[in-house]
GULO-535703 format. One record per residue (C-alpha): x, y, z; residue in three letters. Coordinates in steps of 0.1 Angstrom, whole numbers, always signed. Example, Ala and Ser with C-alpha at 12.3 -4.5 7.8 and 13.67 -1.06 7.14 Angstrom:
<X +123, Y -45, Z +78, type ALA>
<X +137, Y -11, Z +71, type SER>
***
This chain:
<X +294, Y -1072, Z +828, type UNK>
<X +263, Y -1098, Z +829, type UNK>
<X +246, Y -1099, Z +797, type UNK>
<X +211, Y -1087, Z +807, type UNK>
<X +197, Y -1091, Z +768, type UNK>
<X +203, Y -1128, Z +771, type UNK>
<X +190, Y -1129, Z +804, type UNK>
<X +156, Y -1113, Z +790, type UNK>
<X +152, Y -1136, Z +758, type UNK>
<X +154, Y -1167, Z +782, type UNK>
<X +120, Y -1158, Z +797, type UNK>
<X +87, Y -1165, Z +777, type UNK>
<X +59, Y -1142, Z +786, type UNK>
<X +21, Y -1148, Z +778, type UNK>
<X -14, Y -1134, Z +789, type UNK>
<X -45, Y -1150, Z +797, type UNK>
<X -75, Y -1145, Z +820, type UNK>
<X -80, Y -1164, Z +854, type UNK>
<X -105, Y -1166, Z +882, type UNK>
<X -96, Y -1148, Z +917, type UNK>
<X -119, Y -1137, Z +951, type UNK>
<X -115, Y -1103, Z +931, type UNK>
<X -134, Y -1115, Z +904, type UNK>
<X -125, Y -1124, Z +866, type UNK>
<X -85, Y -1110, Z +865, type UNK>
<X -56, Y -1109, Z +840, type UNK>
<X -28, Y -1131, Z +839, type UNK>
<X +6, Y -1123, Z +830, type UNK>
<X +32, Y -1154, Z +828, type UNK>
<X +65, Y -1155, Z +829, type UNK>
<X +82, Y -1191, Z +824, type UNK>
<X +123, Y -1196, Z +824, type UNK>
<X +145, Y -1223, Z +830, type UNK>
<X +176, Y -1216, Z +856, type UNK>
<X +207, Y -1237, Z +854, type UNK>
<X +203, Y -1249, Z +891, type UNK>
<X +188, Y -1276, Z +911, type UNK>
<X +150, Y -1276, Z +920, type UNK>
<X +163, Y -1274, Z +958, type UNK>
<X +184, Y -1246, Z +949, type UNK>
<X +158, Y -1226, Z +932, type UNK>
<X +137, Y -1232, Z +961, type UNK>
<X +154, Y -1221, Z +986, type UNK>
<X +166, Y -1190, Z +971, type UNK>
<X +127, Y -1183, Z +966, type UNK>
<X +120, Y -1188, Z +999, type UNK>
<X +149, Y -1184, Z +1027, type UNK>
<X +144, Y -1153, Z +1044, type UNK>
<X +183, Y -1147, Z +1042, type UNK>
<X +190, Y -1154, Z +1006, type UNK>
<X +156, Y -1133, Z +993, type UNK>
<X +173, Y -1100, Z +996, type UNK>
<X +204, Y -1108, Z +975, type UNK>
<X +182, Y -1109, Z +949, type UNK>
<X +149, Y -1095, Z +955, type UNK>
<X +140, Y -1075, Z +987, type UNK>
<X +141, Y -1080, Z +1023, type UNK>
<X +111, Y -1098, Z +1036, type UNK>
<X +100, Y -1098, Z +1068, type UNK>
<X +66, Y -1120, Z +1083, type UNK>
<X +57, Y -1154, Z +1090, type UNK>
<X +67, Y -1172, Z +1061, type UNK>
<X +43, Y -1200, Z +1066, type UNK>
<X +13, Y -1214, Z +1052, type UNK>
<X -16, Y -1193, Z +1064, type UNK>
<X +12, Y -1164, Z +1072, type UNK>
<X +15, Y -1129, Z +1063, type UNK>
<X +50, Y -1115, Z +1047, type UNK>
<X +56, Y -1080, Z +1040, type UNK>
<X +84, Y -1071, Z +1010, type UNK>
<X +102, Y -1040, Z +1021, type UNK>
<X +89, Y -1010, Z +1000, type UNK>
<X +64, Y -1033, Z +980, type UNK>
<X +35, Y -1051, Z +980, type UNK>
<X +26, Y -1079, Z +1010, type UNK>
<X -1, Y -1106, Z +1015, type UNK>
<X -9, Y -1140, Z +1031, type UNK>
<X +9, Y -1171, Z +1023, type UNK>
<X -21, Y -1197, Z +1009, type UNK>
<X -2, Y -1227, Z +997, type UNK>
<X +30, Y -1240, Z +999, type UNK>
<X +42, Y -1273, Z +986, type UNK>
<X +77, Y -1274, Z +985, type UNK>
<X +100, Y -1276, Z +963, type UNK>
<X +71, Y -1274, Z +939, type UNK>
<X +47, Y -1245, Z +941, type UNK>
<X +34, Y -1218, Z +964, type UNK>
<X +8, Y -1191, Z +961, type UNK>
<X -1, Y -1159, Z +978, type UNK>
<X -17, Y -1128, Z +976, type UNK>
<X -3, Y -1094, Z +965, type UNK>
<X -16, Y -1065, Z +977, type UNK>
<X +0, Y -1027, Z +978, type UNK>
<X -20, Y -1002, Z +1001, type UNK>
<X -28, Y -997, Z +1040, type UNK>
<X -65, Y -1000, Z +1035, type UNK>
<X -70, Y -1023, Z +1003, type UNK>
<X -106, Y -1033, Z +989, type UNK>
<X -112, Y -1071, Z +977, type UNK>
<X -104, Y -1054, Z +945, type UNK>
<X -70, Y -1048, Z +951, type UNK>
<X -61, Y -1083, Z +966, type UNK>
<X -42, Y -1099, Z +934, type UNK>
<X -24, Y -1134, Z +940, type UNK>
<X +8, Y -1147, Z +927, type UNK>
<X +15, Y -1182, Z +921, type UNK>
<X +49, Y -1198, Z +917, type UNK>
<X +54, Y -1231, Z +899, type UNK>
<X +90, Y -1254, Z +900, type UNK>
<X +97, Y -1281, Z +878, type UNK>
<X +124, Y -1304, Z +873, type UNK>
<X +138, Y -1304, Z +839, type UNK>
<X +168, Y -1327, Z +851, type UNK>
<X +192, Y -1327, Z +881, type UNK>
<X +205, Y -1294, Z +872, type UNK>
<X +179, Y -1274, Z +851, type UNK>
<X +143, Y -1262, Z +873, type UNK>
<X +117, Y -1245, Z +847, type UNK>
<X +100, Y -1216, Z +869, type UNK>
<X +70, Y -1201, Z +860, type UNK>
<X +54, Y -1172, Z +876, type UNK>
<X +16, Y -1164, Z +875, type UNK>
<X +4, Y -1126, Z +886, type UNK>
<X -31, Y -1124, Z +881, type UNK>
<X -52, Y -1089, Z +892, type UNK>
<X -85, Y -1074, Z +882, type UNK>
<X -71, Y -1044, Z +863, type UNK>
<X -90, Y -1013, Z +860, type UNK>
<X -101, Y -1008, Z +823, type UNK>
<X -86, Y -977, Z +816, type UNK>
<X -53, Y -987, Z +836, type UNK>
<X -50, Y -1014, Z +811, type UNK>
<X -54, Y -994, Z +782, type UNK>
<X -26, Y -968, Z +795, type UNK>
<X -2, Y -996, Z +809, type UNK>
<X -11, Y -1030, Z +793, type UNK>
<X +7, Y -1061, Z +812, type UNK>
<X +41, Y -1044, Z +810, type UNK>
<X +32, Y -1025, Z +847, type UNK>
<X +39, Y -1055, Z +866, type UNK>
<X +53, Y -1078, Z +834, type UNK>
<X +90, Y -1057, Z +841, type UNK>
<X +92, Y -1055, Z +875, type UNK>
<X +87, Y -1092, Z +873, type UNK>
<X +112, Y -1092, Z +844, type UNK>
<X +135, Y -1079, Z +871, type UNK>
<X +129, Y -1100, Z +894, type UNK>
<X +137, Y -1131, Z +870, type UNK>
<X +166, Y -1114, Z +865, type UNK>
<X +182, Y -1108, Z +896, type UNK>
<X +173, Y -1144, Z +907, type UNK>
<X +191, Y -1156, Z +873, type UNK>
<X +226, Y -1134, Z +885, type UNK>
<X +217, Y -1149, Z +926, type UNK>
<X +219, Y -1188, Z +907, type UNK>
<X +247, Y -1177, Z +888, type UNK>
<X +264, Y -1170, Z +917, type UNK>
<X +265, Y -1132, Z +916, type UNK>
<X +270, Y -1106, Z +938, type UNK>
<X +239, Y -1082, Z +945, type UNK>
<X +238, Y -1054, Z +931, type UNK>
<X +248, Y -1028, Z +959, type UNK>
<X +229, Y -1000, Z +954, type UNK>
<X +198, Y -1005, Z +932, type UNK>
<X +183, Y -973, Z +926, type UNK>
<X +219, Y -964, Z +910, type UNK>
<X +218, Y -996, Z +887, type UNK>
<X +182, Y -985, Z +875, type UNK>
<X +201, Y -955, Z +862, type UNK>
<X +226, Y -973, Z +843, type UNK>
<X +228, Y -977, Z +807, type UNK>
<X +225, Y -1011, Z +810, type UNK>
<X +196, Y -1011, Z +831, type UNK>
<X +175, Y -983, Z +809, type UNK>
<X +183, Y -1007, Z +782, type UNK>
<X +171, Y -1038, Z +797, type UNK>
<X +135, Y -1024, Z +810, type UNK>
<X +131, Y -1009, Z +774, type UNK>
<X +134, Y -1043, Z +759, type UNK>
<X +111, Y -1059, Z +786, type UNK>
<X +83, Y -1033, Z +780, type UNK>
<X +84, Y -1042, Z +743, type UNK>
<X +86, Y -1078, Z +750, type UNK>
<X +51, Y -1076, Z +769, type UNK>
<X +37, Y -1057, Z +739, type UNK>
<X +45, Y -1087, Z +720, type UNK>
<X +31, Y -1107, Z +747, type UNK>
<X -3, Y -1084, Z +743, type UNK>
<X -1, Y -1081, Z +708, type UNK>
<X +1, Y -1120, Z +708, type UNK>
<X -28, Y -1122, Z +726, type UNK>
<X -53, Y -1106, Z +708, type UNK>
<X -42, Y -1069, Z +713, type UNK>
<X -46, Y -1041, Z +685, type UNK>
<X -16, Y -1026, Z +669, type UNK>
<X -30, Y -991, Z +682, type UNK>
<X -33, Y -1010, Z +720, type UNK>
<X +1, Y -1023, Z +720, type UNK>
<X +21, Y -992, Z +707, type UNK>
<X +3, Y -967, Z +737, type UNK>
<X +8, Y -996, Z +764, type UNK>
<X +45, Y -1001, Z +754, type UNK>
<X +50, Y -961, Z +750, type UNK>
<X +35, Y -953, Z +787, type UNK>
<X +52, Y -985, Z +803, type UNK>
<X +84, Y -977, Z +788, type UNK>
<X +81, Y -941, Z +797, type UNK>
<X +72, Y -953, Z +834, type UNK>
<X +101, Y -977, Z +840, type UNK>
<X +125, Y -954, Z +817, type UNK>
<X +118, Y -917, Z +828, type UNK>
<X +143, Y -889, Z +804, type UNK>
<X +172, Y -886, Z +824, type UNK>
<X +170, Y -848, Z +845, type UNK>
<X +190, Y -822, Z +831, type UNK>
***
C-alpha cells in the first residue's frame, strides 16, 4: 500500500493573484520535488502514451499552437512549450465557453540535481465571487493534489490504478482528499483568509470531493 499521507505533505501549496485574457485571476500553486530525472518528468508530462498511466487519456495536437482535449475533463490550446522546462496552456471545461471561462495552467521543471526535478504547477482562473466563498482554492487545489499524486506513484514506478472511480471510494482515497481540502484551507488561511472563510470553503470542498457513502 503507497503511503498517500506522505505523498500529500511532499507538496507545498500557496495562493496568489495573477493576470490572464480573462482578467485579474487567482492562483493556486502546487510545488514538489520527484525523485526522477528532469527528462523523465518531462516526458511523463507530456508523451501521449505514458499520460494516461497516470492522468487521463489525451487526445489533440500536442504542439505549440495545438489544441488537446483530456478525456472527461477540461481542454485548451497549447501556448508555450520549452522543453524540458516549462509549458503553458489554457483550461477550459464547456462546449460554448466565454473569455471568462478560459483559465491557463502553467507547468514549471527544474533541476534540483541529476536525479531530483522540483515541479511546480500554476492554475490561475477568474473565480466567481460567490463560488469562492462556497469552494475556496480547494475545487481545483485536490484534483490537482491528485494529479501530483498519481504522477508521484507513475515515477515511482507504479502500476495505475485500474479502475479509478473504485479507488475514489476507498478508505484510503476518502482519506487522502480530506487531508488535501484541509491543506488548501491552510493554503487560504495563509493567505489572508478569515477563520469563518476557511472553515465553509474546507467544509463544502471536502463535502464535494468526499460525498457520505450511500446507504
Amino acid at each position: 500500500m503507497s503511503d498517500y499521507k506522505s505523498q500529500l505533505t511532499e507538496t507545498t501549496r500557496t495562493l496568489d493573484h495573477r493576470d490572464i485574457p480573462a482578467g485579474h485571476g487567482r492562483a493556486v500553486s502546487l510545488v514538489r520535488v520527484y525523485h526522477a530525472a528532469i527528462d523523465d518528468v518531462w516526458d511523463a508530462l507530456t508523451n501521449p502514451e505514458r499520460i494516461p498511466r497516470w492522468f487521463s487519456p489525451v487526445t489533440g495536437d500536442l504542439r505549440l499552437g495545438g489544441h488537446y482535449q483530456v478525456q472527461g475533463n477540461a481542454g485548451g490550446e497549447i501556448l508555450r512549450c520549452e522543453p524540458p522546462r516549462m509549458f503553458a496552456l489554457t483550461w477550459v471545461f464547456g462546449e460554448a465557453p466565454t473569455e471568462a471561462d478560459i483559465t491557463e495552467v502553467v507547468v514549471r521543471l527544474t533541476s534540483t540535481d541529476d536525479e531530483h526535478t522540483q515541479l511546480e504547477l500554476e492554475h490561475t482562473a477568474v473565480v466567481d465571487p460567490e463560488r469562492w466563498a462556497q469552494f475556496g482554492p480547494g475545487a481545483v487545489g485536490v484534483g490537482w493534489d491528485l494529479s501530483m499524486l498519481g504522477l508521484g506513484l507513475h515515477l515511482e514506478g507504479g502500476e495505475p490504478i485500474a479502475d479509478p472511480n473504485a479507488w475514489f471510494a476507498t478508505p484510503e482515497a476518502r482519506q487522502f482528499m480530506t487531508d488535501s481540502s484541509e491543506a488548501w484551507g491552510q493554503a487560504h488561511q495563509a493567505a489572508g483568509g478569515t477563520r469563518e472563510e476557511v472553515e465553509t470553503a474546507v467544509r463544502n470542498t471536502t463535502a464535494f470531493y468526499v460525498p457520505e457513502p450511500e446507504n
